[in-house]
KOLZAKOL-428908 format. One line per field, with one value per residue (C-alpha): residue number from 1; residue in one letter; chain; x, y, z. Coordinates in nm, 4 decimals. Layout:
! KOLZAKOL-428908
panu <- c(NUM|...)
kolmar <- c(A|...)
zapa <- c(A|...)
xx <- c(X|...)
yy <- c(Y|...)
zz <- c(Z|...)
END
This chain:
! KOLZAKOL-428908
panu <- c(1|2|3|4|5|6|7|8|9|10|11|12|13|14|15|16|17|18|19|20|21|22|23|24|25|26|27|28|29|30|31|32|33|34|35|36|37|38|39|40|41|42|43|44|45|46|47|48|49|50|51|52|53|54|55|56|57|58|59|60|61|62|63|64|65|66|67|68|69|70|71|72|73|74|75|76|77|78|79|80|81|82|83|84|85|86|87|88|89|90|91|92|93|94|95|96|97|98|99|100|101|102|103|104|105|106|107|108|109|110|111|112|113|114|115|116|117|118|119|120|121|122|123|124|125|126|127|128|129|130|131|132|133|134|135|136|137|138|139|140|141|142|143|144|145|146|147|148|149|150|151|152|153|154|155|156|157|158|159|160|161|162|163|164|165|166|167|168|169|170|171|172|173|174|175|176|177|178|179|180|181|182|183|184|185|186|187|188|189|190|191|192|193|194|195|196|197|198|199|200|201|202|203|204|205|206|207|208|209|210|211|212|213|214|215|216|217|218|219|220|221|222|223|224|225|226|227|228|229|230|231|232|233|234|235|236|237|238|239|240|241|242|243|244|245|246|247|248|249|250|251|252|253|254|255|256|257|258|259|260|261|262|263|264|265|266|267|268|269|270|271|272|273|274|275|276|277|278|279|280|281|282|283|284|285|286|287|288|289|290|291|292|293|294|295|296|297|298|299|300|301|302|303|304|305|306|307|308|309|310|311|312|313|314|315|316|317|318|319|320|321|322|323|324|325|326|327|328|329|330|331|332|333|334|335|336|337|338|339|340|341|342|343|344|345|346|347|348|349|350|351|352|353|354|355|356|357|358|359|360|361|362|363|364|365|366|367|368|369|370|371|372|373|374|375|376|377|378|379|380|381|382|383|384|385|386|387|388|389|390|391|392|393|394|395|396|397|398|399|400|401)
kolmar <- c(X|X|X|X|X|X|X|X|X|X|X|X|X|X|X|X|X|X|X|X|X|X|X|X|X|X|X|X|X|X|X|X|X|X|X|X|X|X|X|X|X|X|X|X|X|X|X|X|X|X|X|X|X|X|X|X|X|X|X|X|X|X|X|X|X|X|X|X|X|X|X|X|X|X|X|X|X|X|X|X|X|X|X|X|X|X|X|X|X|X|X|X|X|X|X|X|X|X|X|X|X|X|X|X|X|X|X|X|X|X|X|X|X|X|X|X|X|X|X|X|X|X|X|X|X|X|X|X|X|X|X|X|X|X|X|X|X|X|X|X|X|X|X|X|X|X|X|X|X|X|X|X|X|X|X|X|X|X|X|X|X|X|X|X|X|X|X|X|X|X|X|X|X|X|X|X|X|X|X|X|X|X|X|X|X|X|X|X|X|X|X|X|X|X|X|X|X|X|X|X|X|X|X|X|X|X|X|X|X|X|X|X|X|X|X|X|X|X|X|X|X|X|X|X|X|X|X|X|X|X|X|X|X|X|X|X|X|X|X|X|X|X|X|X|X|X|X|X|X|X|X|X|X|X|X|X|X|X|X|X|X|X|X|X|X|X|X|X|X|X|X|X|X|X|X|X|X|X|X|X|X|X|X|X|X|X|X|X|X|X|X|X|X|X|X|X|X|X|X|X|X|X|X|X|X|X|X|X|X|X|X|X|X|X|X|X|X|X|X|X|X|X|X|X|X|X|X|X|X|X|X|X|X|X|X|X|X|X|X|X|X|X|X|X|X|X|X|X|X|X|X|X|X|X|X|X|X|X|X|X|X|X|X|X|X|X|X|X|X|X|X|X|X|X|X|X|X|X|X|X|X|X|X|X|X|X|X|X|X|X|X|X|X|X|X|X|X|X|X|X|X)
zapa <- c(A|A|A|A|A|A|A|A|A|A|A|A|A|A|A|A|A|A|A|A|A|A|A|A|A|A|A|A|A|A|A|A|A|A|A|A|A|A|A|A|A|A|A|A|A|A|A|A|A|A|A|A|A|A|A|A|A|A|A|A|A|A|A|A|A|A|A|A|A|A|A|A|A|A|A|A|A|A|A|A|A|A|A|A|A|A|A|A|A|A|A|A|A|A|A|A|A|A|A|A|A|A|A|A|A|A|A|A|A|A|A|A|A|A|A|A|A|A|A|A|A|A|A|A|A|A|A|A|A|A|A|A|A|A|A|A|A|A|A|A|A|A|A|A|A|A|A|A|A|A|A|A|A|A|A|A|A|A|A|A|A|A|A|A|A|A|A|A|A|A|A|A|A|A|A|A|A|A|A|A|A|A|A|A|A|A|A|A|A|A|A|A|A|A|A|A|A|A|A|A|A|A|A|A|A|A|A|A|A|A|A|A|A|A|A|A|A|A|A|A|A|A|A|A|A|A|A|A|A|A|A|A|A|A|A|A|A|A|A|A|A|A|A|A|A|A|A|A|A|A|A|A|A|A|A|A|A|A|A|A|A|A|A|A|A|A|A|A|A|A|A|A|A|A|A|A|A|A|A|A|A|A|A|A|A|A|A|A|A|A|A|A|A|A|A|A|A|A|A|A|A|A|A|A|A|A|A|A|A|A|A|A|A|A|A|A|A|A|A|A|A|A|A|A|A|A|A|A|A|A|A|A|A|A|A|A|A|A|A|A|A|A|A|A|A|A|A|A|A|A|A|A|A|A|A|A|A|A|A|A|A|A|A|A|A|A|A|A|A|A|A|A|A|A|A|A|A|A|A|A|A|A|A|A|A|A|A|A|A|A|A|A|A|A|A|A|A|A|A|A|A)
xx <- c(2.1830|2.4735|2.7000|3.0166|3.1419|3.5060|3.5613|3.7075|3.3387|3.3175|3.6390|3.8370|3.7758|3.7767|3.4745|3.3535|3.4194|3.1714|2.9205|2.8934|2.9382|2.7182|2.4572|2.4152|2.4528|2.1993|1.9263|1.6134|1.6859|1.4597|1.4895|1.2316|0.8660|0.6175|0.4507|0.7585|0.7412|0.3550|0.3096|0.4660|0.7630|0.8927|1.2039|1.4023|1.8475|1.9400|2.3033|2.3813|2.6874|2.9015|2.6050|2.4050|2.0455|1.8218|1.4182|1.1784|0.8001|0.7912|0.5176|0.3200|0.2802|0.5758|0.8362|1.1753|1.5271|1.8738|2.2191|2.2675|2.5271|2.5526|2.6534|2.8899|3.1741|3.0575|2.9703|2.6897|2.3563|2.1598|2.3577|2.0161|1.8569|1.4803|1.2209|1.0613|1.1787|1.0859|1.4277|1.7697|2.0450|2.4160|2.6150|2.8985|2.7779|2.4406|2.3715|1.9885|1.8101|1.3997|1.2729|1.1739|1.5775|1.6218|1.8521|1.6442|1.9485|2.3442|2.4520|2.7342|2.7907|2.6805|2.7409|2.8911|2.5493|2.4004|2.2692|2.3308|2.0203|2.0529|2.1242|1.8341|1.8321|1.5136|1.2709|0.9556|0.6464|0.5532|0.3733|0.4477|0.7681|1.0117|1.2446|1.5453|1.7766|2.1734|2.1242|2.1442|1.8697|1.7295|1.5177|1.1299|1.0462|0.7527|0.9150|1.1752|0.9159|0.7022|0.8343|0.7297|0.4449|0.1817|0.3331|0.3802|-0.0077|-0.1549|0.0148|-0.0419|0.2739|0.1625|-0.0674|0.2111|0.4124|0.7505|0.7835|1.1822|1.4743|1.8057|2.0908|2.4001|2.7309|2.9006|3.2193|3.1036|3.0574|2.7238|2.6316|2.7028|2.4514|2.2101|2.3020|2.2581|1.8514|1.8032|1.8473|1.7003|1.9967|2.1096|1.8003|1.7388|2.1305|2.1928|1.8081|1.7287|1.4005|1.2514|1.1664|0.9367|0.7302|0.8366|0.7923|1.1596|1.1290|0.8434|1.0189|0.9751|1.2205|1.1072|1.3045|1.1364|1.3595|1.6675|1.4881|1.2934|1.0426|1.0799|0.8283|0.8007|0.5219|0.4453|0.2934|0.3358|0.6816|0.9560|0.8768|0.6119|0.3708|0.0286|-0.2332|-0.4386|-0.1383|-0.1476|0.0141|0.3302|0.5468|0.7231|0.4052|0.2539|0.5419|0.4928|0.1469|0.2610|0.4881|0.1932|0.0139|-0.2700|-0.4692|-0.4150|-0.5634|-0.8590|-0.6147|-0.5623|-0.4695|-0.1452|-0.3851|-0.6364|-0.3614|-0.3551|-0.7093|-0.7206|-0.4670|-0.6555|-0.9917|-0.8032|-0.6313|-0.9584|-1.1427|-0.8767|-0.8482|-1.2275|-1.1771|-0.9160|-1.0859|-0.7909|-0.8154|-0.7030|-0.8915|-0.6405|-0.4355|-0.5375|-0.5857|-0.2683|-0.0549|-0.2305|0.0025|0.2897|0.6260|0.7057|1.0132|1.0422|1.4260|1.5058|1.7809|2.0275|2.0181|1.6694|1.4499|1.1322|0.9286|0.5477|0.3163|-0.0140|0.0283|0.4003|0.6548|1.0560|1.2917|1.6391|1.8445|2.2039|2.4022|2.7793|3.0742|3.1927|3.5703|3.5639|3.4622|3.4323|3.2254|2.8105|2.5275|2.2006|1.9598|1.6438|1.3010|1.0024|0.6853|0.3219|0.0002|-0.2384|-0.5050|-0.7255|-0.5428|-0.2369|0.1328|0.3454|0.6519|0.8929|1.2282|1.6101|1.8937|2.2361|2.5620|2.7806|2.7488|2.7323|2.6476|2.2893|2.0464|1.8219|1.6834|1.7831|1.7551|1.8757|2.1575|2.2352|2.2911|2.4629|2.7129|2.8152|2.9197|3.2439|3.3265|3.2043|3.3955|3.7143|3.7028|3.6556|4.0242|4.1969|4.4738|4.2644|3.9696|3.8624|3.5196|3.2006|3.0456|2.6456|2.3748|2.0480|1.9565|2.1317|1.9725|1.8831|2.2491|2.3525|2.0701|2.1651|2.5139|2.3813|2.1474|2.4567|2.6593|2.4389|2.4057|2.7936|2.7786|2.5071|2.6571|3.0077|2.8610|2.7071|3.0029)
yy <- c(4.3273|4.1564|3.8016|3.6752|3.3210|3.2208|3.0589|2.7322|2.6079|2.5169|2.3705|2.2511|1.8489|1.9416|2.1429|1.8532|1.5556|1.7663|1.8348|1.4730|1.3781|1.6138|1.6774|1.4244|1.1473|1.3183|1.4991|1.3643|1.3007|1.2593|0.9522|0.8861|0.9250|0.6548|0.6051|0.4291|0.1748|0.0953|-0.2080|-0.5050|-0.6865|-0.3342|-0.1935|0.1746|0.1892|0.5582|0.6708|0.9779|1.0763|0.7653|0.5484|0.3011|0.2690|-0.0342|0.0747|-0.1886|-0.2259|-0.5619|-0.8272|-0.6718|-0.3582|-0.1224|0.0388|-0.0185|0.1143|-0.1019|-0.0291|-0.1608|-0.3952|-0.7874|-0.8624|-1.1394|-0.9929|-0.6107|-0.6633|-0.4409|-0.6085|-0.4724|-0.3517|-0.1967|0.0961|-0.0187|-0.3486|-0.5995|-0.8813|-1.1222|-1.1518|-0.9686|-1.2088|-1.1084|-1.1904|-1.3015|-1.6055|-1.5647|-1.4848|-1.4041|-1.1263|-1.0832|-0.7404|-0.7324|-0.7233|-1.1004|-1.3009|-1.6136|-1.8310|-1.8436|-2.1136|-2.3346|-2.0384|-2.2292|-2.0202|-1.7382|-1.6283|-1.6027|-1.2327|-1.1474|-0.9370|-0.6291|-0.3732|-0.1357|0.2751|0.5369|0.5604|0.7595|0.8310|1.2138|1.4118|1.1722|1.1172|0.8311|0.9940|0.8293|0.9109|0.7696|0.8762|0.6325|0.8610|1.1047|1.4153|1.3612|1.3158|1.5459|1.7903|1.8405|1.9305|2.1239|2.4625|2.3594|2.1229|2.4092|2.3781|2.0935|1.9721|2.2795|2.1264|1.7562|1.6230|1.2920|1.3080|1.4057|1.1144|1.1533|1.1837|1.2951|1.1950|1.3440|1.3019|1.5094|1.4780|1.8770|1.9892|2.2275|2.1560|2.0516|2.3840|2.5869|2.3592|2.4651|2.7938|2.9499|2.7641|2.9693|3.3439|3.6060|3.7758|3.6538|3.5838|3.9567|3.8924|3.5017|3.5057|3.8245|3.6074|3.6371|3.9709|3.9563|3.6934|3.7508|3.9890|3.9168|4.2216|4.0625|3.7307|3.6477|3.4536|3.3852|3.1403|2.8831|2.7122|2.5525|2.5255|2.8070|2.9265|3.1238|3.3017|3.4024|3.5620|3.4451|3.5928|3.9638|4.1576|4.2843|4.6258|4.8728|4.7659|4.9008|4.5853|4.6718|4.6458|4.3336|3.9823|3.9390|3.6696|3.5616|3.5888|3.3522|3.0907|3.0657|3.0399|2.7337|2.6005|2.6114|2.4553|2.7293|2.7861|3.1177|3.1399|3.3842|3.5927|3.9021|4.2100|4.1173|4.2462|3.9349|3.6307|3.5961|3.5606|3.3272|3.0896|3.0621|2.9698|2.7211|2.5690|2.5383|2.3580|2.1790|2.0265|1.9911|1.7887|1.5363|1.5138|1.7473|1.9104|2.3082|2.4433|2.4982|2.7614|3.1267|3.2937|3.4289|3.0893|2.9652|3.2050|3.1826|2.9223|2.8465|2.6935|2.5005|2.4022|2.1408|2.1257|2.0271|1.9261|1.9390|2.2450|2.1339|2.3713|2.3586|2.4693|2.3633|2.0246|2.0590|1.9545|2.0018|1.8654|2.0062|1.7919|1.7903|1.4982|1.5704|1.3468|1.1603|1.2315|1.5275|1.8984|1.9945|1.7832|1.6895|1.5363|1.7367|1.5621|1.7381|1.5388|1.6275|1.5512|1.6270|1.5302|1.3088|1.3046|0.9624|0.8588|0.6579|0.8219|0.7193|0.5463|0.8263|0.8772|0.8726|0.9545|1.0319|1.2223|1.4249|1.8264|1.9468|1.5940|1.7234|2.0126|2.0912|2.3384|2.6932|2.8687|2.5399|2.5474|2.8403|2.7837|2.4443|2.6062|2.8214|2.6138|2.4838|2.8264|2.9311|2.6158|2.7150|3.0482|2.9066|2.7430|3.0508|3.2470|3.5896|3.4846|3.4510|3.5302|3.5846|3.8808|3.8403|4.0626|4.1174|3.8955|3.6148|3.5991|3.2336|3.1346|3.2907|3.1451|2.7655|2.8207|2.9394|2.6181|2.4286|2.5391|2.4471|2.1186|2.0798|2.2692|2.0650|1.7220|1.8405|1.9281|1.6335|1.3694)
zz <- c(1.7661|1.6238|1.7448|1.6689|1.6398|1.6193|1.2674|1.4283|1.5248|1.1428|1.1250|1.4183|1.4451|1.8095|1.8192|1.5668|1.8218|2.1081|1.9287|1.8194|2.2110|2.3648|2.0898|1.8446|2.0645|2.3144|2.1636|1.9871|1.5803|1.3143|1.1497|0.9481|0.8513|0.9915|0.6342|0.5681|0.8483|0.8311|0.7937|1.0348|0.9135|0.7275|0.8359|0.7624|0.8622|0.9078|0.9239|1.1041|1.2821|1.2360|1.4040|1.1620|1.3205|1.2323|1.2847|1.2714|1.2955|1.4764|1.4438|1.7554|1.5540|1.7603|1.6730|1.7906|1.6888|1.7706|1.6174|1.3273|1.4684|1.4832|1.8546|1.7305|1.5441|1.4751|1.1125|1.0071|1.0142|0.7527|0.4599|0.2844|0.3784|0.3913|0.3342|0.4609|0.6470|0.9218|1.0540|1.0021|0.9460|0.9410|0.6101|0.7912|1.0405|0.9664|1.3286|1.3261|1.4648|1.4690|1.4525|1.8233|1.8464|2.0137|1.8356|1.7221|1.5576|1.6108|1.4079|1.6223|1.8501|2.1900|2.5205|2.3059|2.1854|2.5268|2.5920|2.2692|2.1573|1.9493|2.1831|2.1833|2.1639|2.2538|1.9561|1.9646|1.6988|1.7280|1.4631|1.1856|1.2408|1.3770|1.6490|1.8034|2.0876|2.1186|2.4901|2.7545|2.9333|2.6745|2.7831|2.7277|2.3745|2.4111|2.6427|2.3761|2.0884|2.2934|2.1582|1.8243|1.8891|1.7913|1.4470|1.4240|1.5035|1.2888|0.9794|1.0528|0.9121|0.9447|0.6513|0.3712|0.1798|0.0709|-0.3130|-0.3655|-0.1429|-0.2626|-0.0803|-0.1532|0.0069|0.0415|0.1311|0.4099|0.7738|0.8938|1.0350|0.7498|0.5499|0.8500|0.8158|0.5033|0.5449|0.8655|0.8258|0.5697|0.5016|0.2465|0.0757|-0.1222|-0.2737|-0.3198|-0.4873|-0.5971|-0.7863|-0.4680|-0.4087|-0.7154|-0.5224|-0.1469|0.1091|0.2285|0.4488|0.6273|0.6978|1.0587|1.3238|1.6214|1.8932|2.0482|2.3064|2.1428|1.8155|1.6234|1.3683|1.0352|0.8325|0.4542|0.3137|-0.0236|-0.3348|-0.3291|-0.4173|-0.1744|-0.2716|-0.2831|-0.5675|-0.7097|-0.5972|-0.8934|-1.1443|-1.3571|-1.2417|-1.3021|-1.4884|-1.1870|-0.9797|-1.2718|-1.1754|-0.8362|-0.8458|-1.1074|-0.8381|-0.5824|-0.7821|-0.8231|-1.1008|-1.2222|-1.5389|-1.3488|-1.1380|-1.3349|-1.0564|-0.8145|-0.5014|-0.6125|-0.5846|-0.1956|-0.1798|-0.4900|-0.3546|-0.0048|-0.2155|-0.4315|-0.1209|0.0565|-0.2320|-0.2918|0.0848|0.0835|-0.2518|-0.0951|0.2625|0.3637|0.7327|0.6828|0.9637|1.1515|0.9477|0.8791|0.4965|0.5945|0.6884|0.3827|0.1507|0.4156|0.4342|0.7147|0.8725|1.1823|1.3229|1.5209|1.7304|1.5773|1.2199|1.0533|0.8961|0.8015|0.5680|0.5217|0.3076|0.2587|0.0318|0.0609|0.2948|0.2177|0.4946|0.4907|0.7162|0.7502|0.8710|0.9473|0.8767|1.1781|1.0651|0.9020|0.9810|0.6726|0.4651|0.5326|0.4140|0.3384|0.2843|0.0841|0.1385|-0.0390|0.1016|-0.0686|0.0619|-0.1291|0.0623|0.0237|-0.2936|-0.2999|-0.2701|-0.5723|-0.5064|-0.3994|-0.6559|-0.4301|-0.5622|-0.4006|-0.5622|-0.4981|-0.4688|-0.8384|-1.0166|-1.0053|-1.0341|-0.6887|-0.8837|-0.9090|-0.5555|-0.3553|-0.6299|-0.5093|-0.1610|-0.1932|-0.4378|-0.1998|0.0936|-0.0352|-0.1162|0.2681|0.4202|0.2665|0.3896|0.7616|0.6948|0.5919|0.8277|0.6770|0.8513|1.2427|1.3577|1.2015|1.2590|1.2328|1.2000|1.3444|1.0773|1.1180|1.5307|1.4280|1.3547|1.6739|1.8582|1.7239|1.8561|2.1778|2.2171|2.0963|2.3465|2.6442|2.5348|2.5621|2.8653|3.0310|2.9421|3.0585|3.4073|3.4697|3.3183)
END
């Protein structure tokens, strides 16, 4: 099977200004996780698609999501990204806002205040997460993660903590930043590492819907190999990046079954629920996309969420967004470490390097008179597939407008 997409999807401000319309101001987003907005009084703003969102845990314990937007003059309300707070009080006027969204004080404002709350958007807690909608009447929140609410419960997101946030703004289109996490392609050339450690050949897509998931075996090579020959360096590393003991692994056929053991003793240890996943998803990565902009990979203890925010103004330049989750079990999570630069002012380490590096590259070719469609192969389905969901979004709003 192969798919082609005309080049312009990446860079025409056009096809920029519907997908912004139809999707982004439509569809269910991930905002943030709940661990961050536990307590009352505590309070998160995410940016995302020219939109500033203010989401509050309000005194009665719920959570609630307004744009970030004083109702007076349009001066943005918060100008932090997260706290605690009784009350949210513009810096211009100091028009005052409580976190239930009713505006508690307008100082000399009189009968210009009146129905002046924050105006309110959809926000949902699923699965860990905080989940808001721009839409005046959004789809079910539960109908739309259906095709990946197996997932999503086996690996109980809502017991991981975030530990890194980096945020990195790239010259590249939003979907290119999708793209080059969703397909295997490209994953035996851009990191040839892998194949000592991955069974690339074995990686898995499956569709689920308008989103999808991916599979990746871990801890065998890409090509045939003797299971009684000794353990490799590279083996040795990711079993270090697991965070498996390997000092008793000897034989390449015994690692699988070592890191199951050590996972299991290790979630009994920490009062850590595994039950749910196989031996086999034990040793696996696995991928879930969500229409439209987020890729959350799990592993055991591990969660990395790839999500990629798109300028309002500009095809070509994003934000991806890499957060890195672990899972402490009953101890306390340790304050998590942000930072935000621009592409190349920091290391991601060496195979997200990779990738990131070569989106300006891949945006620059989408520009060029040489170049018109993509042409994509049977494994890039997933890239096809996201334009495909993309496009009945569009579609679907356009009908009904």
């Amino acid at each position: 099977m192969s798919a082609e997409l005309s080049a312009d999807r990446y860079s025409s401000r056009a096809w920029l200004e519907q997908e912004l319309e139809h999707v982004f101001f439509r569809a269910w987003l991930l905002a943030v996780h709940v661990s961050e907005l536990a307590t009352a009084g505590a309070f998160s703003v995410f940016e995302i698609a020219g939109e500033s969102i203010l989401i509050t845990r309000a005194a009665d314990g719920g959570l609630r999501a307004f744009y970030n937007v004083c109702q007076h003059r349009g001066t943005r309300l918060c100008t932090i990204e997260r706290g605690r707070a009784e009350a949210m009080t513009c810096p211009y006027h100091h028009w005052s806002y409580g976190l239930d969204g009713r505006l508690l004080r307008a100082p000399g404002a009189g009968a210009a205040a009146r129905g002046a709350d924050l105006r309110p958007l959809a926000c949902a807690e699923r699965f860990g997460f905080v989940w808001i909608s721009m839409a005046e009447q959004p789809v079910d929140i539960d109908d739309y993660l259906a095709p990946v609410a197996p997932e999503l419960a086996r690996y109980r997101p809502h017991e991981y903590r975030l530990a890194t946030e980096n945020v990195v703004e790239v010259a590249a289109n939003w979907k290119a930043s999708v793209d080059v996490n969703n397909e295997s392609y490209h994953l035996a050339t851009l990191h040839p590492m892998l194949l000592e450690v991955a069974e690339i050949h074995a990686a898995h897509y499956q569709p689920r819907g308008d989103h999808s998931v991916f599979s990746l075996p871990l801890g065998q090579p890409a090509s045939d190999f003797d299971p009684d020959a000794p353990l490799t360096d590279p083996l040795r590393g990711l079993l270090e990046m697991l965070e498996v003991d390997g000092s008793g692994i000897a034989r390449i056929g015994d690692l699988r079954p070592a890191v199951a053991r050590s996972y299991r003793a290790r979630a009994d240890a920490l009062g850590v629920d595994l039950s749910q996943l196989s031996d086999q998803q034990l040793w696996t990565k696995q991928q879930l996309h969500i229409l439209p902009n987020v890729q959350l990979n799990f592993l055991p203890f591990t969660l990395q969420i790839y999500r990629h925010r798109p300028d309002p103004l500009d095809p070509g330049r994003c934000w991806f967004d890499e957060l890195s989750f672990s899972r402490p079990g009953n101890g306390p999570a340790p304050e998590p470490q942000r930072y935000r630069f621009r592409h190349g002012e920091r290391t991601l380490g060496p195979v997200m390097d990779a990738d990131v590096d070569l989106l300006p590259h891949l945006q620059a070719g989408m520009r060029s008179r040489g170049f018109s469609t993509l042409r994509l192969t049977a494994q890039e389905a997933s890239i096809a597939d996201m334009h495909a969901a993309l496009d009945r979004w569009i579609a679907r709003a356009q009908e009904g407008s």
